[in-house]
N, C-alpha and C positions, 0 to 999 in steps of 0.2 A: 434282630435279624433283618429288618426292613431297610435298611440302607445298606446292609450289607452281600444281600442277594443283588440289589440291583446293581451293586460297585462290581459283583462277578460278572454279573450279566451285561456289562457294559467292557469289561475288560475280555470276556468271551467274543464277544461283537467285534471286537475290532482285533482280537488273532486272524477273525475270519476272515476279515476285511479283507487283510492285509496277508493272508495266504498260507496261514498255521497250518490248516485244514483246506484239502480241495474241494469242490463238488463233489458229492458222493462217497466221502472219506468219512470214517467214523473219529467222534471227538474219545477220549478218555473215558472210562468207565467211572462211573460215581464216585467209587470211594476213592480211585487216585485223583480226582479233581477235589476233593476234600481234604487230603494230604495238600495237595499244591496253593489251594487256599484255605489250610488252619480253621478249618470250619465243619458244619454236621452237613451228615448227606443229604436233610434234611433241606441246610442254607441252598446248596447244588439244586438241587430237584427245584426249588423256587426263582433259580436262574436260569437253569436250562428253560422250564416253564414260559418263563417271560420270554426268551429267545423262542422258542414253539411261536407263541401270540403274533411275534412279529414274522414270524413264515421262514427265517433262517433254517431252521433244523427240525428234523424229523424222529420221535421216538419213541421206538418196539419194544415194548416187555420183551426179553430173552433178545435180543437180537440189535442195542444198543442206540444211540446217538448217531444220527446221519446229517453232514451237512447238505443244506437245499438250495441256498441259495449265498451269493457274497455280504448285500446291501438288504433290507427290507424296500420292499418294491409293492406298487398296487397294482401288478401282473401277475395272473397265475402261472407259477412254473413247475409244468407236469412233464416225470423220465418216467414212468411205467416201464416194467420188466416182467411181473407175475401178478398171478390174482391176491398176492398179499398186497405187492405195493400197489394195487388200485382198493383196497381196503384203508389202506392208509390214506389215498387223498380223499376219503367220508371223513375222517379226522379233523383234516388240515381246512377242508371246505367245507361247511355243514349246513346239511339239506334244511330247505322251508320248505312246506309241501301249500302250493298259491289256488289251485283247485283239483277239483277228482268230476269225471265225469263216465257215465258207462254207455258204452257204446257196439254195438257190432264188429265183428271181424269182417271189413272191406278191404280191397286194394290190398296196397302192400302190408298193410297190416295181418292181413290174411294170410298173403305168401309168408313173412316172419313167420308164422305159428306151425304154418301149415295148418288151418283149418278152416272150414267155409263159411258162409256166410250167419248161418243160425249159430255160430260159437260167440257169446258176450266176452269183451274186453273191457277193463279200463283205462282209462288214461287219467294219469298222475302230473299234473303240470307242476316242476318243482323248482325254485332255485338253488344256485349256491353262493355262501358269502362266507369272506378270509375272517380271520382273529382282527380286532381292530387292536389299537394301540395298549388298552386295557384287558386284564383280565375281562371274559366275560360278554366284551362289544364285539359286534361283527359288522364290517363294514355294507356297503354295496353288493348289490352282487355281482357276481365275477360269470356267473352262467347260468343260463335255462336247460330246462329241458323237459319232455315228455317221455314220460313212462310207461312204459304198455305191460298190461298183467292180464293171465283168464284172470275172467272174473272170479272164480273159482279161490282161486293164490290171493285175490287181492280180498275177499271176503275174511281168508283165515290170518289176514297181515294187518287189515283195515285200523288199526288200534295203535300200532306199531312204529309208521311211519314217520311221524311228528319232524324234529328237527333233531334225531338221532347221529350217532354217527356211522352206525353200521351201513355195509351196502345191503340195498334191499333185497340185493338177491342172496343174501345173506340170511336176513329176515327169510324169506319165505320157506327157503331150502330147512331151518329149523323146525319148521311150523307145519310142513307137507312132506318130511322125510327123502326129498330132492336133495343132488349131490351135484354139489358146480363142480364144473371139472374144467368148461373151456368157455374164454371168452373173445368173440369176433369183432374185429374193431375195423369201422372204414372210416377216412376224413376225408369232409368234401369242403371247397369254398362255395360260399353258399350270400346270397342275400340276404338280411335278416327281413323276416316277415316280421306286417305288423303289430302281430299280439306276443311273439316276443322280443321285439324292438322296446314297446311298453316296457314287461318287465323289469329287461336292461338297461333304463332308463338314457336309449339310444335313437337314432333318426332310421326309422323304417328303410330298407334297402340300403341301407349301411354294410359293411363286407364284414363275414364272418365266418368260422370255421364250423360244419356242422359233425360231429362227433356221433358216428354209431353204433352201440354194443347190442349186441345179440350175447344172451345169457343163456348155454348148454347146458345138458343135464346127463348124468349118467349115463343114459338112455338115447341119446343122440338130441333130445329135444329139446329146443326152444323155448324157456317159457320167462322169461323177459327182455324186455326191448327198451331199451333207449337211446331217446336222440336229443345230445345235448347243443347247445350252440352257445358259441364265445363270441365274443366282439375280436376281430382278426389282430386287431394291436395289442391288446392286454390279453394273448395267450400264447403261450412257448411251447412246444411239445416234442422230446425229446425221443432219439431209439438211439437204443445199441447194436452194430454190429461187430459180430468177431468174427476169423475168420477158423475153419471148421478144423480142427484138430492143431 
């Protein structure tokens, strides 16, 4: 089977290339890409796999084969529509968590929660980094960010974290009986400061997008924050509009 996944997955690559499939277009369902190459669904799932790795395509139990991109590239390319497809880029990007630190509800951290200043937060400083060439490798990382949790959420999560691929607000909503329901998103250009310029292994005040989610709860409440930052050239970020009726 081992040369012969990769011969799919090499002749899948280049339909894409070349325009079989558009952005955002689903590929064939498994078992007709079995048919069309004489092979088990098995061989399939180990091509599609390796096309995964290299960041082309995207793929949901029940909900199929999406293409993501034309070429493999060492650019993140994020279209977000619903809180599923931001469950899928914990997938596609997978967290390293670089430190944890606890600290007070100040400043805007405060206004996020809505809560004053004797409320304990954490902050989660975490990256993220693509599928490398192999199964398994992950490259560089592609973005930072901090994480803001009560201390509370991040107590009964504290275990969980690791280099997962769930989103955390995911994790905690499990774990505390909370129900995501909405998530707020602003984009700023931004400087990169210098302890995540570090990270990113980039030059401090270098231009970057700084990315931030405010994570809603049933209840109207806040109870995670984060603010990711990309390096401005290796990130694409994609919306849909249509027009209403």
């Amino acid at each position: 089977m081992t040369m012969r996944y990769k011969a799919i997955a090499a002749d899948l690559a280049s339909k894409i290339e070349r325009g079989a499939w558009k952005v955002g277009a689903f590929l064939p369902a498994e078992p007709a890409l079995a048919a069309e190459y004489g092979c088990s669904r098995e061989t399939v799932r180990s091509a599609l796999a390796q096309l995964e790795d290299q960041g082309l395509i995207a793929r949901r139990k029940g909900q199929g084969t999406r293409v993501l991109r034309t070429t493999p590239a060492n650019e993140f390319h994020s279209r977000l529509t619903s809180i599923e497809e931001l469950a899928q880029y914990g997938q596609e990007a997978r967290r390293r968590v670089e430190s944890v630190e606890r600290l007070p509800a100040r400043g805007a951290a405060a206004g996020w929660f809505g809560v004053n200043e004797e409320t304990r937060l954490v902050r989660i400083a975490t990256t993220r980094r693509l599928p490398g060439q192999h199964s398994g490798e992950y490259g560089a990382p592609v973005s930072a960010a901090d994480v803001y949790l009560l201390e509370s959420d991040f107590d009964a999560v504290s275990g969980e974290l690791g280099s997962g691929e769930q989103l955390i607000a995911d994790i905690v909503a499990a774990r505390t009986g909370r129900r995501l329901v909405r998530v707020l998103q602003s984009i700023q250009a931004i400087e990169i400061p210098p302890h995540t310029a570090a990270l990113l292994g980039r030059e401090p005040g270098s231009l970057g997008l700084r990315l931030t989610r405010r994570y809603v709860d049933g209840d109207g409440a806040v109870f995670e924050v984060v603010e990711s930052v990309h390096p401005g050239e290796s990130f694409v970020y994609e919306s849909v509009l249509e027009r209403a009726g």
